[in-house]
C-alpha positions in Angstrom: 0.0 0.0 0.0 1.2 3.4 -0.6 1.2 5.9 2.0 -0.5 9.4 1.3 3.0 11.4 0.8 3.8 8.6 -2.2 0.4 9.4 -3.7 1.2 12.5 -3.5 4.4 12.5 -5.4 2.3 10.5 -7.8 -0.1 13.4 -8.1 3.0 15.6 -8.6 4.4 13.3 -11.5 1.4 13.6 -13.2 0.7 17.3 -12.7 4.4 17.8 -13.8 3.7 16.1 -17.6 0.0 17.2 -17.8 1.1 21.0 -17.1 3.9 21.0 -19.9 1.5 18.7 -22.4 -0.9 22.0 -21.9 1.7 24.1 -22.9 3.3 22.6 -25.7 4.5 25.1 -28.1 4.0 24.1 -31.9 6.7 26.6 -33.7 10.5 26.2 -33.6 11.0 29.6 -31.5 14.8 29.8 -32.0 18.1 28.2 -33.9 19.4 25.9 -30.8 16.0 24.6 -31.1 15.8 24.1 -34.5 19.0 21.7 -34.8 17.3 19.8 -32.5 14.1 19.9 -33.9 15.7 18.6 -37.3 17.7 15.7 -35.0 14.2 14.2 -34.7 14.1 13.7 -38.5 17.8 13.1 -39.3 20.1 12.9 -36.7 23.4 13.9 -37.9 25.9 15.7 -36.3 27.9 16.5 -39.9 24.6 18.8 -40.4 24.5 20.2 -36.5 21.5 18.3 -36.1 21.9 18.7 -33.2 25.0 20.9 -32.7 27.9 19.1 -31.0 28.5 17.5 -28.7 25.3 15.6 -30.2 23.0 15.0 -26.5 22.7 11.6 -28.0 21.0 10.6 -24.5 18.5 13.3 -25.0 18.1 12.7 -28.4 17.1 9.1 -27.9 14.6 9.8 -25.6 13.0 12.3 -27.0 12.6 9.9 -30.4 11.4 7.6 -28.6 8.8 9.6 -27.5 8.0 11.4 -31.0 7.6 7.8 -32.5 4.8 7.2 -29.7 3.4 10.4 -30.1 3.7 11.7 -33.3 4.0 15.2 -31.8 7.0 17.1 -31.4 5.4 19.7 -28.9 4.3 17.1 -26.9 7.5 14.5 -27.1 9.6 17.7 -25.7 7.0 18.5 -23.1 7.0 15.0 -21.7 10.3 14.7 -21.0 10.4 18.7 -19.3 7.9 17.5 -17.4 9.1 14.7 -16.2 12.6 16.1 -15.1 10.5 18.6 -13.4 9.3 16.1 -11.0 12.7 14.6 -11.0 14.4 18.0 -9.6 11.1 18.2 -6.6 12.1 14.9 -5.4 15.5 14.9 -5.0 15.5 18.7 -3.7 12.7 17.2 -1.5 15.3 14.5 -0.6 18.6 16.7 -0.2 16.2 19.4 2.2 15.1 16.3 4.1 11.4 17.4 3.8 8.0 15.9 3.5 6.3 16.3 0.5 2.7 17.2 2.0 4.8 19.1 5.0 4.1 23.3 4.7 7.6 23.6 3.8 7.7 20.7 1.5 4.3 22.0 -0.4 6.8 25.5 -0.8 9.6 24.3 -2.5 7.5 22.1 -5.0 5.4 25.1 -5.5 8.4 27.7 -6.3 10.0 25.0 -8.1 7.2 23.9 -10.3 6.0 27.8 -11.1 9.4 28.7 -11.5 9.1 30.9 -14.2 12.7 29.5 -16.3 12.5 26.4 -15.0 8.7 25.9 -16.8 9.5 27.9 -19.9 13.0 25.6 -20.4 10.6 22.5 -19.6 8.6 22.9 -23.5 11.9 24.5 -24.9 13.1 22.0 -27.5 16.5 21.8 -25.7 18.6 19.2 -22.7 18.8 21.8 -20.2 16.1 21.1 -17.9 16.5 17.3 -18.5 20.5 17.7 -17.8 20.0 19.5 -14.5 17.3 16.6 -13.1 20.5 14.3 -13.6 22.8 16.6 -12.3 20.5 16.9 -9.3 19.8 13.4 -9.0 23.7 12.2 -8.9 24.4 15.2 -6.2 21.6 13.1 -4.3 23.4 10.0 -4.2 27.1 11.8 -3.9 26.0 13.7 -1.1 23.3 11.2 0.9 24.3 9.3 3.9 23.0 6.1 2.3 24.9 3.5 3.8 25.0 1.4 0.7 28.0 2.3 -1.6 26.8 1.1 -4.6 24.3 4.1 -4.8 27.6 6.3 -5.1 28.5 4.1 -8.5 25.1 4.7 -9.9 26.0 8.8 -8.9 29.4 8.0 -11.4 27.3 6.8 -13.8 25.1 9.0 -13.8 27.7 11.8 -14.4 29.0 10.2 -17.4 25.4 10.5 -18.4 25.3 13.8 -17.8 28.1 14.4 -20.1 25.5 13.0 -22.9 23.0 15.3 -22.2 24.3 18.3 -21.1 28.3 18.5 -21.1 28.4 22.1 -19.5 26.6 20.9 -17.1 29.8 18.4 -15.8 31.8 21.7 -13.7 28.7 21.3 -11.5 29.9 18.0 -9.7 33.3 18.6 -9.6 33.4 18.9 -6.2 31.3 16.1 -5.1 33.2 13.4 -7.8 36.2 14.6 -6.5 35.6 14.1 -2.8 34.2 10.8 -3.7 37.4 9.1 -5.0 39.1 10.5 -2.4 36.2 8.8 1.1 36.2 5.9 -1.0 38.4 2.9 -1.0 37.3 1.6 -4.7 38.5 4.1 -6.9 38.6 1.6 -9.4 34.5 0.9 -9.4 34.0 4.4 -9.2 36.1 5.2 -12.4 34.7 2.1 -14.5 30.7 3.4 -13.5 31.8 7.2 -14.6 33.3 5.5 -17.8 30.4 3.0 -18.4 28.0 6.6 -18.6 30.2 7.9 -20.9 30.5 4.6 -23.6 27.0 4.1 -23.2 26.5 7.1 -25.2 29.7 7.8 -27.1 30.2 4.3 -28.3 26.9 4.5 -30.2 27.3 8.4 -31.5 30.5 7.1 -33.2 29.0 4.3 -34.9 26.8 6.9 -36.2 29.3 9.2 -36.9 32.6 7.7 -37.4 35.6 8.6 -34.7 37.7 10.6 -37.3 34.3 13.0 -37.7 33.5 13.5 -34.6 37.3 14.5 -33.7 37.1 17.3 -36.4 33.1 18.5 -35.6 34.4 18.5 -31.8 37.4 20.6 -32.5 35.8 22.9 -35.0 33.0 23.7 -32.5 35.0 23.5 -29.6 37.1 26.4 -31.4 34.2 27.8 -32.8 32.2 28.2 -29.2 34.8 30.3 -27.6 36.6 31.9 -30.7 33.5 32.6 -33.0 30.0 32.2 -32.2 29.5 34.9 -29.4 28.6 35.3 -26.2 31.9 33.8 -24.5 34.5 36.7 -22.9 36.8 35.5 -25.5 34.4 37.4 -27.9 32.9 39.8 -25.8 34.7 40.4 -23.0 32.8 44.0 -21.5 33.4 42.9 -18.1 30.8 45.0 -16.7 28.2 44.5 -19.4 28.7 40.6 -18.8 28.4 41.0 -14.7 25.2 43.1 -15.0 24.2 40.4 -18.0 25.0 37.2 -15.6 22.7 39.4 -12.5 19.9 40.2 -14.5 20.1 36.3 -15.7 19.9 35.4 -12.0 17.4 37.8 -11.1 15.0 38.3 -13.4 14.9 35.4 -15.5 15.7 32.8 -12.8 13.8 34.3 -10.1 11.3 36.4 -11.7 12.5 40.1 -9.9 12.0 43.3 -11.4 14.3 44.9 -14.0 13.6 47.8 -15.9 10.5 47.8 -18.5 9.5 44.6 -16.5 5.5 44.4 -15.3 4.5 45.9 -11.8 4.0 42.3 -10.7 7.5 41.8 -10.8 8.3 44.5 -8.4 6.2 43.2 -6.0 7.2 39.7 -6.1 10.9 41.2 -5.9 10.2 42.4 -2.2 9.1 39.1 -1.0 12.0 37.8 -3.2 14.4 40.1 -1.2 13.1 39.5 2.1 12.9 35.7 1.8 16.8 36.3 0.7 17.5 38.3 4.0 15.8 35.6 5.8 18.1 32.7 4.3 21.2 34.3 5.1 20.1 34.8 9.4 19.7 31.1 8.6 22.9 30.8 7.4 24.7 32.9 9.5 22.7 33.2 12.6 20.1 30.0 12.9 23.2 28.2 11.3 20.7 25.4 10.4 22.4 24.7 7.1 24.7 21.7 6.8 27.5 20.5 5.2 25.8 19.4 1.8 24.4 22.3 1.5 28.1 23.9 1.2 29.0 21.3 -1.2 26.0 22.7 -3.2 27.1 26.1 -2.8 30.6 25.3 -4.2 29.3 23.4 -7.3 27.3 26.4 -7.9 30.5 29.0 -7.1 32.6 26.5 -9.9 29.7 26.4 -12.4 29.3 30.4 -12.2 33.0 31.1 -12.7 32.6 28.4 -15.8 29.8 30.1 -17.4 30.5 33.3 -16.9 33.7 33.4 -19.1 32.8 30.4 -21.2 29.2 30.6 -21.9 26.8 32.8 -24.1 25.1 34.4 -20.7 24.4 37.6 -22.9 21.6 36.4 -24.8 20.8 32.9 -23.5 19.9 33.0 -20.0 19.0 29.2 -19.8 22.6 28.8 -18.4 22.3 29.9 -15.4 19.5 27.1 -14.4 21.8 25.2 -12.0 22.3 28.3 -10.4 18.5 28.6 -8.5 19.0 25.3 -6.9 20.5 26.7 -3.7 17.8 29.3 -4.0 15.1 26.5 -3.9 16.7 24.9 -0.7 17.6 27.8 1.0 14.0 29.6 0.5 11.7 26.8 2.1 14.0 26.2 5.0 14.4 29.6 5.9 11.2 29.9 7.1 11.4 27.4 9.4 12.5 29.8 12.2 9.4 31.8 11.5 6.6 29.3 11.6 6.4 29.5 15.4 6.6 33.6 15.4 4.2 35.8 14.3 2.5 33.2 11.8 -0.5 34.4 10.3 1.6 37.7 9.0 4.2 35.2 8.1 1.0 32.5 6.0 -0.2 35.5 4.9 3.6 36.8 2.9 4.0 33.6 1.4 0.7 33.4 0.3 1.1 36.5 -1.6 4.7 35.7 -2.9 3.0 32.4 -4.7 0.4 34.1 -5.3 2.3 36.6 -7.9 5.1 33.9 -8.8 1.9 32.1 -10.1 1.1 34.8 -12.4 4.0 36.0 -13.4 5.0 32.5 -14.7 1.7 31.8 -16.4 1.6 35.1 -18.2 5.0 34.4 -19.6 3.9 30.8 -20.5 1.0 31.8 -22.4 3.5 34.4 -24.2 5.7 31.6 -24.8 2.8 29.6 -26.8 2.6 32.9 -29.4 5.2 32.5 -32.0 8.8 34.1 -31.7 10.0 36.8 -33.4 11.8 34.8 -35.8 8.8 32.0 -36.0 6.2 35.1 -36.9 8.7 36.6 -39.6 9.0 33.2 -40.9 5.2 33.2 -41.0 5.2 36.6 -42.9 7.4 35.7 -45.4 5.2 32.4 -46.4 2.6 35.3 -47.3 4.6 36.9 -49.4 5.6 35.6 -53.1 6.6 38.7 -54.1 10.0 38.7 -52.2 12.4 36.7 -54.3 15.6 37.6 -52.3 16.4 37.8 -48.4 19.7 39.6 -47.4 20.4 38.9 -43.6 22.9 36.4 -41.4 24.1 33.0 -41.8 21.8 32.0 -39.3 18.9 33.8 -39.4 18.9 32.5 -43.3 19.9 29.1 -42.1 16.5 29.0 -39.8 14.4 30.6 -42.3 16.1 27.7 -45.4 15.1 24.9 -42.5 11.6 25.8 -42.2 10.9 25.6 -46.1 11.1 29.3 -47.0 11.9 29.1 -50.8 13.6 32.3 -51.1 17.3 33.2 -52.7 19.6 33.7 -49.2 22.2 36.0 -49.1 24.7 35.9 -46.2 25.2 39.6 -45.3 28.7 38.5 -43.7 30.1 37.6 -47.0 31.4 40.2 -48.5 31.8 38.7 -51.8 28.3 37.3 -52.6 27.1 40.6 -51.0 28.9 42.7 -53.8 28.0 40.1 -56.7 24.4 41.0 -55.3 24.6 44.3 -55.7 25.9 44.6 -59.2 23.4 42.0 -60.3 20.6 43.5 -58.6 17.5 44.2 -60.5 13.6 45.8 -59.6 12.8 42.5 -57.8 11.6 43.2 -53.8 14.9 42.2 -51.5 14.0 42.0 -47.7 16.8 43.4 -45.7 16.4 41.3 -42.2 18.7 43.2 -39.7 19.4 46.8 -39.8 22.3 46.7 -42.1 21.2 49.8 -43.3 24.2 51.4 -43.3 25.6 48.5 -46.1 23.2 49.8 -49.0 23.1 53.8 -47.8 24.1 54.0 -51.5 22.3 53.7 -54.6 19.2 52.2 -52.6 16.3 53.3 -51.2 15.3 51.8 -47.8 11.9 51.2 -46.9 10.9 50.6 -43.5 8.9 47.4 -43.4 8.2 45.3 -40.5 8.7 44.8 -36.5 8.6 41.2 -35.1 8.7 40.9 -31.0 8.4 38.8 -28.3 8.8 39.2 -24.7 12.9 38.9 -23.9 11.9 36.9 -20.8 10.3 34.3 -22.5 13.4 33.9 -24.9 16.5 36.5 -25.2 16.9 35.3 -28.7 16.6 37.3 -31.3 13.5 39.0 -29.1 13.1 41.9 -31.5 14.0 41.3 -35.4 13.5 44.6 -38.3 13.2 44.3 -41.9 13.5 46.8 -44.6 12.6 46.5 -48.3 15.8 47.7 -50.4 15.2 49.0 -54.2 17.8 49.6 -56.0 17.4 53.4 -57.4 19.4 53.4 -60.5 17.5 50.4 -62.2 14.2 51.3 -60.9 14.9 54.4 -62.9 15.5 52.2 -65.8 
């Protein structure tokens, strides 16, 4: 017989999958999604579908899901969902709470309204299902089961990890390491780690072929910190990434106010800060934290310092994920102090806190269900057969090719096909995506056309996209 807290989680499981089948989003709202969109099709990492390092775990279980459902929306959903209910229970487990307990009902319920964490759990990306695995090995590396061979399945796991999201492996750094070093099998613990890792590299270079995925690897490996964007190598504004990497934190993990943000936000962002001045007297004062939750802490501190000079935190805030969990500890347990002083004022503040966190995130979810920017420009340019050419980047024209738009594509970073355009260039209508206005100040006349948006804090990418309809004077004149 189950008892009523296992029901419960039960309830949870399925409220997790229901919730994200609800919001299924039917568009491809960005490029990262796309490739791995296209990987349900084709899976080739030759084509980036999906970019390296391939997420072959992810990929697999997500096809598995499409060929059962025949829905993409839904096959993404399902799994978000589901590692949803996988980060509740082990935080449930790490906070030693009950699930039906007041403070257990308060970390499922900022956990499961979290506004990132429900938006990245219809994305069509590994994030969400990486961190349930990173969470789920820190369980078993930092739990005082007295059976060792849950700390194999926590080395197995992080080879796993490195399948699904291999950013995501600076996060249990600290706990792998202090785990060779307690243990006496070092051995064991190696081989489980390595059986993670060949259970999904061995397979990929089947697929692949070794000599392939050595030169994708290093091209992209060279390409992420060198090329793409986003990295310090590229943009290294030290102050523009700090206030970048807060605002991630902040806003987009927690759901505080920044500027242009709703009203809502600025009052959840009190309750936000006092909650935060409560944890640290629990830290500090109460000292009811223990050592795990330090171990936490430094995972987090090691996975900050990573991302913050090797990851794109500028426009894609769904990096700084791992970073709420000490938040969604800390939060619950820092009320604990208060439930026996003054507790109606104190019901009543966390009342109101979930009661705004609630629709905050379900405004931005319904937003998230509208096309993107890119997804509604895409939609635009199905309606119009009279454009014959599109001038913007590589991979705005890459998305816009991989969706079926039959237009000519011209890469505005290369120079030149640019300038071949330009003296070819007759009275057909040319759609100028990008203000690149400045390229064609001569000789053309620029016509404002269109403004595709979408709220930043559903997606940072490509959140606001102009076009322009270019004519070239001297041969409209002829």
């Amino acid at each position: 017989m189950l008892n009523k807290n296992q029901i419960f989680l039960i309830i949870i499981l399925l409220s997790c999958i229901g919730s994200r089948i609800l919001t299924s989003i039917y568009y491809i709202e960005d490029i990262d999604s796309l490739r791995f969109a296209l990987s349900l099709y084709e899976y080739d990492l030759i084509k980036l579908q999906p970019h390296f390092p391939g997420y072959p775990v992810f990929s697999f279980i997500v096809k598995c899901l499409y060929l059962i459902t025949g829905n993409m929306g839904v096959s993404f959903s399902i799994i978000g969902g589901i590692s949803v209910f996988s980060i509740i229970y082990f935080l449930l487990r790490i906070s030693n709470l009950i699930p039906l307990s007041k403070l257990g009902l308060f970390l499922i319920f900022i956990i499961f309204f979290n506004p990132l964490v429900w938006l990245m759990s219809n994305r069509y990306m590994p994030d969400l299902f990486g961190l349930s695995i990173f969470i789920s090995a820190l369980y078993l590396f930092i739990s005082d089961i007295k059976d060792r061979r849950f700390l194999y399945i926590g080395y197995f796991l992080t080879g796993l990890l490195a399948g699904v999201r291999l950013s995501y492996l600076p996060l249990l750094a600290i706990p792998f390491l202090m785990g060779l070093k307690s243990h006496k099998n070092i051995k064991y613990s190696i081989f489980s780690f390595l059986t993670g890792c060949l259970i999904w590299l061995i397979p990929l270079i089947l697929i692949t072929g070794l000599e392939d995925i050595w030169t994708i690897g290093y091209n992209h490996t060279v390409g992420h910190f060198m090329d793409y964007g986003g990295t310090a190598f590229t943009n290294n504004d030290w102050s523009f990434r700090i206030i970048r990497f807060i605002q991630s934190v902040w806003s987009d993990g927690l759901g505080g106010y920044w500027l242009e943000r709703s009203w809502q936000t600025f009052i959840l962002s009190i309750f936000i800060i006092l909650l935060f001045i409560q944890s640290l007297r629990v830290l500090f004062i109460n000292k009811l934290i223990d050592k795990n939750f330090k171990i936490i802490i430094g995972c987090v501190l090691v996975y900050s310092i990573w991302i913050f000079f090797s990851q794109n935190i500028i426009y894609k805030s769904r990096h700084i994920l791992p970073i709420l969990i000490p938040f969604f500890i800390i939060f619950p347990l820092s009320l604990k102090p208060l439930s026996r002083k003054l507790y109606p004022y104190v019901q009543i503040g966390v009342l109101l806190f979930c009661l705004f966190l609630f629709n905050i995130s379900i405004t931005l979810v319904g937003q998230h269900k509208n096309p993107s920017a890119i997804a509604q420009l895409k939609n635009d340019l199905e309606q119009q057969e009279s454009i014959k050419t599109v001038i913007s980047t590589p991979l705005i024209n890459y998305y816009l090719k991989s969706n079926g738009i039959k237009k000519k594509f011209i890469n505005i970073d290369n120079s030149d096909e640019l300038e071949l355009f330009k003296y070819q260039n007759n009275n057909e209508e040319i759609l100028l995506i990008g203000n690149f206005k400045p390229m064609f100040k001569d000789n053309y006349t620029i016509i404002e056309d269109n403004i595709f948006y979408h709220n930043p804090y559903v997606n940072r990418m490509w959140s606001q996209i102009e076009t322009y309809k270019i004519i070239n004077e001297y041969r409209a004149e002829n």
